[in-house]
C-alpha positions, 0 to 999 in steps of 0.5 A: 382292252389293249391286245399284248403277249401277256393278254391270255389267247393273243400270243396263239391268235395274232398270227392266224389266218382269219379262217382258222380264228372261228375254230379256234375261239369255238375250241376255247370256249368249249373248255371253258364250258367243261371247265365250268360244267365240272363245278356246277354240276350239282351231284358232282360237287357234292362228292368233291372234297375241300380240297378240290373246291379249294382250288377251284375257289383259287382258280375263279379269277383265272377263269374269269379273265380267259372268259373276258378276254375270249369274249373281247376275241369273239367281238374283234373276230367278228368286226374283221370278219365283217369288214374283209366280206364287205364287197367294197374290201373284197373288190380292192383285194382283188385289183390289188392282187391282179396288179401284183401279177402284173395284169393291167388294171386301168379299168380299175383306176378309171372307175375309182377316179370316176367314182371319187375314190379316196385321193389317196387310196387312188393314188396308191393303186396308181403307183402300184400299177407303175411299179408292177407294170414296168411305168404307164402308158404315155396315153394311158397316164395323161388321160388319168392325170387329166381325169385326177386334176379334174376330180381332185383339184389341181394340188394332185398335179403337183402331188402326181409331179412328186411321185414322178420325181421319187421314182413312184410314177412313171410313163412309158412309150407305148411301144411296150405292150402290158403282156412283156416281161418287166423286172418286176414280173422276172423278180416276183417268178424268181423270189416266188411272191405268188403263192397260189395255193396256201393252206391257212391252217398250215401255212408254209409261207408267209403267202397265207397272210394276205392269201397269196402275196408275200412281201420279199421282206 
């Protein structure tokens, strides 16, 4: 089934915190249960009049649809739920989030190269890091480089060559110590990026997302 705006309970659920989706599908399903229960409950239908079965009659397709597609929400809800507490997810989350407050994460990129961590993935958090933290250490980059070429093969030398050239890598002398400020550190003060406290169930910024990071689109 293809998730669109026309599909009964995506238009209200798309934009959710993963957090408040469980209440909300708990909210629906317990409508739909009274809504069901007013029609099988045998002594009250009996007292209803042709009309009134007449519409509920009309309204059975209706029903059936919202039952679907909240069954298909239910299923999809639960696949998320399963893959964000996965410890390997989680634990990405968490370097990614300490890299966008400009804490250096090496460990995290020595680990993932020693570990054979998806080229690509890894390359990611590489760039990441350069970004946020103003370049790399000179030492740091070549022992990294060193260790990449090593476990990916020499085509991540030309690939790290490229990332350079666009701007993505770069190294830095290391005079520069990881606790200085960075254009990129006075840009996320200054544009408000880290929201550390969000409520999921009222958000006032689009922090709540990610639970704290909001891109300055």
């Amino acid at each position: 089934e293809t998730l669109r705006d026309a599909a009964p309970l995506y238009p209200t659920l798309r934009d959710q915190h993963l957090e408040t989706i469980g209440p909300n599908l708990r909210a629906r399903a317990e409508t739909l249960r009274r809504s069901r229960s007013r029609f099988s409950d045998r002594d009250a239908a009996a007292s209803r009049d042709l009309s009134e079965l007449h519409r509920f009659v009309r309204g059975i397709p209706a029903f059936a649809r919202d039952l679907r597609s909240l069954t298909h929400h239910i299923h999809l809800a639960e696949e998320v739920k399963k893959k964000a507490e996965r410890p390997a997810f989680r634990r990405r989350w968490e370097v990614e989030r300490s890299m966008l407050e400009s804490e250096p994460r090496y460990d995290a990129l020595e680990e993932g190269v020693a570990e054979e961590m998806e080229m690509e993935r890894w390359l990611r958090l590489l760039c990441l890091q350069s970004l946020t933290g103003n370049g790399i250490k000179a030492t740091r980059y070549d022992a990294l480089r060193k260790e990449a070429v090593q476990t990916y093969g020499y085509e991540c030398l030309w690939i790290l060559r490229d990332l350079e050239k666009a701007g993505f890598l770069r190294k830095r002398e290391t005079f520069f110590m990881d606790s200085m400020a960075t254009s990129y550190s006075n840009l996320r003060k200054a544009l408000n990026l880290i929201v550390p406290e969000v409520d999921p169930a009222r958000p006032e910024d689009v922090a709540y997302v990610s639970s704290g990071y909001a891109p300055m689109t």
